[in-house]
C-alpha positions in Angstrom: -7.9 18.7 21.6 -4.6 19.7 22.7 -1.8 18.7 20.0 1.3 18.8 22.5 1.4 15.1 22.9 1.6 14.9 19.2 4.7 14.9 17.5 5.0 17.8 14.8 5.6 15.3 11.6 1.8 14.7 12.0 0.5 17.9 12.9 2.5 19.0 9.9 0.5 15.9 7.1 -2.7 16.9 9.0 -2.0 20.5 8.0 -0.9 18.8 4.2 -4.1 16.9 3.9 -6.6 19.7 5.3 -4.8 21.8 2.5 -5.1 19.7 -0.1 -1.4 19.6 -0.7 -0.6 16.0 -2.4 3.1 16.8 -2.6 3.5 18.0 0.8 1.4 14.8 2.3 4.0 12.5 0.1 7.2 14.3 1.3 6.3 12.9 4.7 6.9 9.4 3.3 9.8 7.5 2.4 9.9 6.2 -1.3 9.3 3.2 0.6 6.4 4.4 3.0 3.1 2.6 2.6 -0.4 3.3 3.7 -2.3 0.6 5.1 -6.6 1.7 4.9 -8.8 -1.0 6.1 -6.6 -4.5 4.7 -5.8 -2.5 1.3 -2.1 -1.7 1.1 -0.2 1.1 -0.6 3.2 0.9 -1.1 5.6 3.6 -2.3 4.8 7.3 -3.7 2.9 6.3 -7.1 0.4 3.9 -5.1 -0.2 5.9 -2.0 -0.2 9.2 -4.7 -3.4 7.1 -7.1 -5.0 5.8 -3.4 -4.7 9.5 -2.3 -6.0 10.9 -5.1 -9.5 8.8 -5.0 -9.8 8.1 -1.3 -8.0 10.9 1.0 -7.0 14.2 -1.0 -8.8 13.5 -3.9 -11.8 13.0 -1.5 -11.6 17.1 -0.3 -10.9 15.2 2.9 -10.4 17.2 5.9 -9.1 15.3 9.4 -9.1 16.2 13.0 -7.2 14.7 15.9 -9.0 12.8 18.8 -7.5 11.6 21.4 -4.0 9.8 21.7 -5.1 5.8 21.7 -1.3 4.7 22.5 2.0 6.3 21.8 6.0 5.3 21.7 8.8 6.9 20.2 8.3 5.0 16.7 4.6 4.5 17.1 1.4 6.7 17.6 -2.0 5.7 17.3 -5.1 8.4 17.5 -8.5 8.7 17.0 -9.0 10.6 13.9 -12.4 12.2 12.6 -12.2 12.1 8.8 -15.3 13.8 6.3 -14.5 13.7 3.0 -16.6 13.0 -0.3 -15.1 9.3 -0.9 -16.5 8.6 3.5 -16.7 10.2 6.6 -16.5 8.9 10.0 -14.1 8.1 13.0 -11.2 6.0 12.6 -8.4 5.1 13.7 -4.9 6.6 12.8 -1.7 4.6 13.4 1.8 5.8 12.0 5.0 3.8 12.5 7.6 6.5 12.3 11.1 6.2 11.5 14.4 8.7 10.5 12.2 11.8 10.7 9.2 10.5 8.4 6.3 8.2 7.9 7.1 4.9 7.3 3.8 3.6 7.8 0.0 4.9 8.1 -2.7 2.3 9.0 -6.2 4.1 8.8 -8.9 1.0 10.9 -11.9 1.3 12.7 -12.7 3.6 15.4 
């Protein structure tokens, strides 16, 4: 799909996460960022670093942009296609951004 409608911080985690790079994919949060995967909350680099580790990275998890669902400057939400060893399937991707990082991810269903 074509990435121009999608701004460069997440091209840059997709890039992180398809790498396997756990400190890259935290640098894109705040120490206050959380991820938010299907109700479960993770909140700050330690929690998002032991979720990671099982459920996304961990996982040998590879993603790949779908479409754009919705988009504003602070928000963007895509359709993601996720295989990993932890669970593999669509979802869907929404990141809250704010002062050039990730203040929130919230993985739900596609």
């Amino acid at each position: 799909m074509a990435t121009d409608s999608i701004p460069a911080i997440l091209l840059a985690l997709r890039d992180a996460v398809n790498a396997g790079d756990t400190d890259a994919f935290l640098a894109f949060f705040p120490s206050t960022g959380s991820v938010e995967d299907w109700g479960r909350r993770f909140s700050g680099h330690p929690a998002i670093r032991g979720w990671s580790d099982k459920e996304l990275i961990g996982a040998q998890g590879t993603m790949t942009f779908g479409p754009v669902i919705e988009r504003s400057p602070e928000r963007i939400s895509l359709q993601v296609d996720w295989i990993s060893t932890f669970f593999t399937g669509p979802g869907i991707f929404t990141f809250v951004l704010a002062d050039g990082k990730i203040a929130e991810m919230k993985i739900s269903g596609a």
